[in-house]
C-alpha positions as CSV (number, residue, x, y, z in Angstrom):
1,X,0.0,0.0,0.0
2,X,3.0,2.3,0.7
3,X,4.0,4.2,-2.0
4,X,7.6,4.0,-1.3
5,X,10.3,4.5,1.4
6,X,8.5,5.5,5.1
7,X,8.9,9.0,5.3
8,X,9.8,10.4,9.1
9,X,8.9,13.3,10.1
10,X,9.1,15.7,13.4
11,X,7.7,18.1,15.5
12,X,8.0,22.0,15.1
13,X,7.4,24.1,18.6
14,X,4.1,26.7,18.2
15,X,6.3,29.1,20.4
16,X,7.6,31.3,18.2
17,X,11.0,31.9,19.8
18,X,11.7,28.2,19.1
19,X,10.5,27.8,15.7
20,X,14.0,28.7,13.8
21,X,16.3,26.5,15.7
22,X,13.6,23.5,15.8
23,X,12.7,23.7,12.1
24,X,16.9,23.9,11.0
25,X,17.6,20.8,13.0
26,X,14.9,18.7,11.0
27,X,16.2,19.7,8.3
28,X,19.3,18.9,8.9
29,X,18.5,15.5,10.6
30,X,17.1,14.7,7.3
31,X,13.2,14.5,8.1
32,X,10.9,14.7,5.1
33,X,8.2,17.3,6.8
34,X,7.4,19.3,10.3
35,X,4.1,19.6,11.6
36,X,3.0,22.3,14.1
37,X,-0.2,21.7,16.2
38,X,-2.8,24.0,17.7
39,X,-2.9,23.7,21.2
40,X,-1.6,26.9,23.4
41,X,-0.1,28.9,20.3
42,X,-1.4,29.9,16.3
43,X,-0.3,27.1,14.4
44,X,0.1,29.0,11.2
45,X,2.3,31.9,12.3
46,X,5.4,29.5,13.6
47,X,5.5,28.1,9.7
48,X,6.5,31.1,8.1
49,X,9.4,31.8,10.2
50,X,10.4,27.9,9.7
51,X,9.6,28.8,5.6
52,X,12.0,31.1,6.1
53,X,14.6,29.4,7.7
54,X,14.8,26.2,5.2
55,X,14.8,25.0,1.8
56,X,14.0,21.7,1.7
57,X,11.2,20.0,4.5
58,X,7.5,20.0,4.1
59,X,5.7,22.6,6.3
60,X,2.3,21.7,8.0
61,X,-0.3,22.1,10.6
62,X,-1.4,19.0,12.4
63,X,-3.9,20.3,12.6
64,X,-5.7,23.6,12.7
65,X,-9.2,23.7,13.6
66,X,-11.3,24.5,10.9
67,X,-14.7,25.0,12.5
68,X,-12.5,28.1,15.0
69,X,-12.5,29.6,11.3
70,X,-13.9,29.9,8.0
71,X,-13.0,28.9,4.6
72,X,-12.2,32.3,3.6
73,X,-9.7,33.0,6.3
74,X,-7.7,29.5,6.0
75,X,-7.6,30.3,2.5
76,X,-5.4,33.4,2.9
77,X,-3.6,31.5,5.5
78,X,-3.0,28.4,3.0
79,X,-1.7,30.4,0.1
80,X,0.3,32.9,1.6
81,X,2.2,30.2,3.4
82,X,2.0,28.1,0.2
83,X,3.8,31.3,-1.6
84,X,6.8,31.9,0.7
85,X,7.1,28.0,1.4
86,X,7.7,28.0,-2.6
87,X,4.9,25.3,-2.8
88,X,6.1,23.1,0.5
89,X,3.1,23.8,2.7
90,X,0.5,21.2,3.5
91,X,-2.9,22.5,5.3
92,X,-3.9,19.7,8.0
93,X,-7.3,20.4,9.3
94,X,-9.4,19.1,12.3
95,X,-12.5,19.1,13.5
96,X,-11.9,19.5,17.7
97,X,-15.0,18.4,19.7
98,X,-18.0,20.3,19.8
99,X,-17.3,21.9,23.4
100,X,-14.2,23.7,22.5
101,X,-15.9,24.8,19.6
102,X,-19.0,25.9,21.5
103,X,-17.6,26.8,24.4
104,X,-13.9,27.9,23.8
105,X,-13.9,29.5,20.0
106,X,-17.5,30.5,20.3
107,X,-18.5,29.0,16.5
108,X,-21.0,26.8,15.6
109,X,-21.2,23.2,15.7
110,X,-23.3,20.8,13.7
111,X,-22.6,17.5,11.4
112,X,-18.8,17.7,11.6
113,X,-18.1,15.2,8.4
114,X,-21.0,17.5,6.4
115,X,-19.3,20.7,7.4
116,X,-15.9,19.8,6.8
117,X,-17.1,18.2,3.2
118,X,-18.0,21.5,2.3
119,X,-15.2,23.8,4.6
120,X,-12.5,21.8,1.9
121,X,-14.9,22.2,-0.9
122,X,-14.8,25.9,-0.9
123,X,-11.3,26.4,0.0
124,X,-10.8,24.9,-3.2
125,X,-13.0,27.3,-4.7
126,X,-11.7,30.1,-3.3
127,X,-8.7,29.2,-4.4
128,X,-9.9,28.4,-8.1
129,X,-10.7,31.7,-7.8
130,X,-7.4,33.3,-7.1
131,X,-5.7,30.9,-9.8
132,X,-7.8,31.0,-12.8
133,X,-9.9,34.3,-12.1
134,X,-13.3,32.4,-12.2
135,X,-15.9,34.3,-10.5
136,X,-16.5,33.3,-6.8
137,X,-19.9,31.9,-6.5
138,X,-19.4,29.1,-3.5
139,X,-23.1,28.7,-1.5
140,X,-23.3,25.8,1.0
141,X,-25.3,24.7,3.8
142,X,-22.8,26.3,5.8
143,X,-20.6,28.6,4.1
144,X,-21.9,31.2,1.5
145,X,-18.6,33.0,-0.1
146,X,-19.8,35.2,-2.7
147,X,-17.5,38.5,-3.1
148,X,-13.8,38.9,-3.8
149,X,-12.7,41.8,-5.7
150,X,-9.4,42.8,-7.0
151,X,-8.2,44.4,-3.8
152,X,-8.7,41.2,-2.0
153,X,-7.5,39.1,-4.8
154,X,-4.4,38.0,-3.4
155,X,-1.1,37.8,-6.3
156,X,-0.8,34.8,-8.0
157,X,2.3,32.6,-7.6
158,X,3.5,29.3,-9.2
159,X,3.2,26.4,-6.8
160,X,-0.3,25.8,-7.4
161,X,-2.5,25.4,-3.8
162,X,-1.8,23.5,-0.8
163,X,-2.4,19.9,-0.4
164,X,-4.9,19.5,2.0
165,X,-4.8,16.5,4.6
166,X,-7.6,15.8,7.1
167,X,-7.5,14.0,11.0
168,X,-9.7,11.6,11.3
169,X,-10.8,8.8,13.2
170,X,-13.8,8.0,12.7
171,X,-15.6,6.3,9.6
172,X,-17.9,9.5,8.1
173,X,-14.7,11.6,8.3
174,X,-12.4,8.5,7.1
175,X,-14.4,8.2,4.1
176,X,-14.7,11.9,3.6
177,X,-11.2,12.3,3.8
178,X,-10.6,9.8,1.2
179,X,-12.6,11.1,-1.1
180,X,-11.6,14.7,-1.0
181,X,-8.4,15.2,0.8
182,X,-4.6,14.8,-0.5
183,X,-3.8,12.8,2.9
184,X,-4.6,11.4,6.3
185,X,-3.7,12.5,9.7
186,X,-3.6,9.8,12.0
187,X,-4.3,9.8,15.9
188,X,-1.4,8.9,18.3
189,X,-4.3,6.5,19.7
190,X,-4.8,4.1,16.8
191,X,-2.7,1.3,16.8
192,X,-1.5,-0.9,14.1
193,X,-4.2,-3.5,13.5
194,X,-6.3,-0.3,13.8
195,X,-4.8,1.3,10.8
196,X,-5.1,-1.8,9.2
197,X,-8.4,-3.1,9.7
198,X,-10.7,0.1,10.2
199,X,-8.6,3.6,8.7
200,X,-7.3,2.4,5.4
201,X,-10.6,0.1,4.0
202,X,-12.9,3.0,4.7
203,X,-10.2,5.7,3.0
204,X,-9.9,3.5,0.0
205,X,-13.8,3.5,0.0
206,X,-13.6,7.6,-0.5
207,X,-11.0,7.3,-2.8
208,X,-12.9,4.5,-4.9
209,X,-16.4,6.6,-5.0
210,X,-13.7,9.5,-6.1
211,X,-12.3,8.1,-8.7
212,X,-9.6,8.7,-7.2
213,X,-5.5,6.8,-7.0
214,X,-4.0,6.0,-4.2
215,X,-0.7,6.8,-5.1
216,X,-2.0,9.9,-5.1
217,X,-3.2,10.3,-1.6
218,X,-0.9,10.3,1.5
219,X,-1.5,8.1,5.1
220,X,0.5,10.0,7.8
221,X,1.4,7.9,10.9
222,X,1.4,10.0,14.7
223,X,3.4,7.5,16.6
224,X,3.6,7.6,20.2
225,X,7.5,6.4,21.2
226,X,8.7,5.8,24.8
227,X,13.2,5.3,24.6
228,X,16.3,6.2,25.9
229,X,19.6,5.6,26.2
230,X,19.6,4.4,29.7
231,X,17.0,2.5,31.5
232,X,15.9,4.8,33.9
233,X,15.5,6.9,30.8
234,X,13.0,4.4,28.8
235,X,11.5,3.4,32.5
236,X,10.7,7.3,32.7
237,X,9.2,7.6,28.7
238,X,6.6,4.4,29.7
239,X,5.3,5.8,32.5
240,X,5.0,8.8,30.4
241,X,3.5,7.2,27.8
242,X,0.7,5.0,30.0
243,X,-0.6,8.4,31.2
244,X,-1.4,9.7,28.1
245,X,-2.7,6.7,26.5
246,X,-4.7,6.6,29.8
247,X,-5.8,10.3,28.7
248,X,-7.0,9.2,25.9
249,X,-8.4,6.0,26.3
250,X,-11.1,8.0,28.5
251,X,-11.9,10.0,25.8
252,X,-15.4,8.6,24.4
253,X,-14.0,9.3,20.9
254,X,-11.3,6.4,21.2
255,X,-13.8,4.1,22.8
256,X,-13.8,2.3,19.1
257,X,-10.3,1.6,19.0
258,X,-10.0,0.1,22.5
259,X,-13.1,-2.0,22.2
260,X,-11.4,-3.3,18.6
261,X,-8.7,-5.0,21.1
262,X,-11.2,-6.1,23.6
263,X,-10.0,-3.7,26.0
264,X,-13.3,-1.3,25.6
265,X,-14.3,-2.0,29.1
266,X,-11.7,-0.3,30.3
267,X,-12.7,2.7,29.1
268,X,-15.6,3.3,31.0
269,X,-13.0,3.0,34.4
270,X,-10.6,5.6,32.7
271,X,-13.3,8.1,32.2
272,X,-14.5,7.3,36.0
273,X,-11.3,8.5,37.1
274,X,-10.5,11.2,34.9
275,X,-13.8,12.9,36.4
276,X,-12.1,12.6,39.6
277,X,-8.5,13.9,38.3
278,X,-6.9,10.6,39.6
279,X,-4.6,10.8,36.4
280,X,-1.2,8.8,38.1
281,X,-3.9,6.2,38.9
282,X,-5.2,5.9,35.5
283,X,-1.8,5.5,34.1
284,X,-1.1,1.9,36.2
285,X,-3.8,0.3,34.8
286,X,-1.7,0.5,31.0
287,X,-0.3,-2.8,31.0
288,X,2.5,-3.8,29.1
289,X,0.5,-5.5,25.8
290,X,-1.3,-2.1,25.9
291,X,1.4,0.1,25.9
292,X,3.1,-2.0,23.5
293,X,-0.7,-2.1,21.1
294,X,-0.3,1.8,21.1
295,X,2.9,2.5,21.3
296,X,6.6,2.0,20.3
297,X,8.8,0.9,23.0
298,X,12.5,0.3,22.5
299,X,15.8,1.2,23.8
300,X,17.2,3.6,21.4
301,X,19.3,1.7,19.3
302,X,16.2,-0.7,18.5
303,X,13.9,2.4,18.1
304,X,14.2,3.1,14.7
305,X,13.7,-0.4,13.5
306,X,10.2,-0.7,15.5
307,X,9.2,2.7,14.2
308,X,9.4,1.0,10.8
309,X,7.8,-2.3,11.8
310,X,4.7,-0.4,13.2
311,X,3.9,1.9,10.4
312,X,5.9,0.2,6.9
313,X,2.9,-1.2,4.8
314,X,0.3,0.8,6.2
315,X,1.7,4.5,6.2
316,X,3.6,6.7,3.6
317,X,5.2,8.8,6.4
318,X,5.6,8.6,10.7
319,X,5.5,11.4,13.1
320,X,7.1,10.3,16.2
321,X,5.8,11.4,19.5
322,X,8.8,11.5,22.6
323,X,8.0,11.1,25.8
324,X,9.8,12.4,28.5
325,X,12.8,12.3,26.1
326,X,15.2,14.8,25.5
327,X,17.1,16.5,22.4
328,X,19.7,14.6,22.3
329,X,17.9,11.3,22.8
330,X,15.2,12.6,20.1
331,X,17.9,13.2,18.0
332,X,19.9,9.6,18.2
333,X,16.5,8.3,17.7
334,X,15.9,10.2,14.3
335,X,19.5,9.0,13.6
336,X,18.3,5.7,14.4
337,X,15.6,5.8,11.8
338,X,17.4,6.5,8.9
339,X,20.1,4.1,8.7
C-alpha cells in the first residue's frame, strides 16, 4: 500500500521563539516534513518563520481547527504560506470536539463530516478563484462565499494550492477524507491493527467513490515512542506514555479503538477516574500488551527499527511522539531511523 520509502517526520514548537532553531535541525536530521499543532499557540504563524529558515522539509499544521475559522480566512492562511514556502506547505485540518468549539472558540457546531465536506470544498473554490480568475460563487449549507474583488484578490504565484490532509478517526470523516483530501492525519491513539483493519478500507472507500489513486493520496502515521539511552531513561518515557494513552483512552471518541482490542471496558473505568483527576492512577492500569498495542517501545538503538515495523505497509510517512525524552535522545532516535 505504501508508495515508497517511510517517510519520518518531526515536531515543530508553536512558540515562536523556538520555531528557527527546531525547524533547521529537521532539516538537517534529514526529516521529510514538520508539523506544528494547535494547542496553546497559532499554528500558522510558527510556519513562516520555519519557511523562512529552510529549503528543503514539508511545512504543515497538524492540525488547525477548521470550524474556529472559516473557509475564507484558512484560504489566505493556506496560500500565503503556500507562496513563501515555494509550494512546501501542507494545510492539516481538524474538527476539535463540539465543546471547545461551542464553548472555547465561540462558532457553531453541527454534522462535523457534512461541514468539513463542504469547509475543503470551498477552499478549493476560493482558491480556483485566485488561480484562474473564475468568479467566486461558492453557496453551502454552511458557508456562503460570494465577493472577492481585485483588492482582496491576493497575487498569483506558481506552486499551485496547498495539499490538504484531514485527521480523522472516525468512519464519516475517514471516508470523507478519502474522497476529498490529499492525505490522512492519524491519531497517536490508533494502533496498528487499527490502521489496518478500520482507517485504510474506509479511506480507500472515499477514494474508490472518487475516482480517485491512491498513489495519489498520503496516510500520515502519529506514533507515540517511549526510549532512551539508559533505562531509567526508557523506564521514565513508559510511565509517560501509559498516562497519556490513559488520557485518551477515557476519551469517548477512542472508545472504538480500545473495544477493537477487547479492551473497551476499560474505558468506562478511565473516564471514572478522569472525572475525579486521579490521572497517576489511571496511568497503572496501562499494562505492558497495551502500551506496546499503542505504542513504540525500544531502547534507542532498536527504536528506529520498530518505528518502521509499526507503520511500513500501512503508512507513507511517521511522526514520532517522545516522551519524557530529551534533544539529544530525540535526536539519536531520528539517527536511528534512517540508517
Amino acid at each position: 500500500m505504501s508508495r515508497g520509502a517511510l517517510k519520518i517526520d518531526g515536531g515543530i514548537p508553536n512558540r515562536l521563539d523556538r520555531v528557527i532553531d527546531a525547524a533547521i535541525a529537521l532539516e538537517e536530521q534529514g526529516c521529510a516534513g514538520g508539523w506544528t499543532a494547535e494547542t496553546s499557540h497559532d499554528p500558522f504563524l510558527p510556519l513562516a518563520l520555519a519557511a523562512e529558515h529552510t529549503s528543503r522539509i514539508e511545512l504543515g499544521t497538524n492540525i488547525a481547527v477548521a470550524f474556529a475559522r472559516n473557509p475564507m480566512i484558512v484560504a489566505n492562511l493556506g496560500w500565503d504560506l503556500q507562496a513563501y514556502s515555494n509550494g512546501r506547505f501542507i494545510l492539516g485540518l481538524g474538527t476539535q470536539i463540539q465543546a471547545h468549539i461551542e464553548k472555547r472558540f465561540s462558532m457553531p457546531w453541527s454534522h462535523p463530516a457534512r461541514r468539513m465536506r463542504e469547509f475543503v470544498a470551498a477552499l478549493h473554490e476560493i482558491w480556483s478563484a485566485w488561480s484562474d480568475g473564475t468568479k467566486l460563487r461558492f453557496e453551502g449549507e454552511f458557508y456562503t462565499h460570494k465577493i472577492m474583488t481585485p483588492m482582496f484578490t491576493p497575487e498569483p504565484h506558481p506552486y499551485g494550492t496547498p495539499r490538504v490532509f484531514l485527521a480523522a478517526v472516525g468512519e464519516a470523516m475517514t471516508e470523507i477524507c478519502g474522497e476529498i483530501a490529499d492525505g490522512h492525519l492519524g491519531h497517536p491513539m490508533v494502533s496498528r491493527r487499527y490502521l489496518t483493519e478500520v482507517t485504510t478500507p474506509v479511506l480507500l472507500r472515499g477514494l474508490q467513490r472518487a475516482g480517485r489513486d491512491r498513489g495519489d493520496f498520503e496516510i500520515s502515521a502519529e506514533v507515540m515512542v517511549a526510549t532512551g539511552t539508559t533505562d531509567g531513561e526508557l523506564a521514565k518515557a513508559m510511565t509517560a506514555a501509559r498516562k497519556q494513552i490513559a488520557f485518551y483512552g477515557s476519551t469517548p471518541a477512542y472508545r472504538k479503538v480500545l473495544d477493537l482490542h477487547g479492551w473497551g471496558d476499560l474505558h468506562d473505568e478511565l473516564h471514572r477516574l478522569s472525572k475525579r483527576g486521579e490521572w497517576d492512577t489511571m496511568g497503572s492500569l496501562i499494562d505492558d500488551e497495551m502500551l506496546g498495542t499503542f505504542a513504540v517501545v525500544a531502547p534507542i538503538e532498536e527504536v528506529g527499527a520498530a518505528l518502521r515495523e509499526r507503520c511500513s505497509g500501512v503508512a507513507d510517512r511517521v511522526l514520532p511522539i517522545f516522551y519524557a525524552a530529551s534533544q539529544d535522545c530525540i535526536r539519536a532516535a531520528l539517527k536511528e531511523f534512517r540508517q
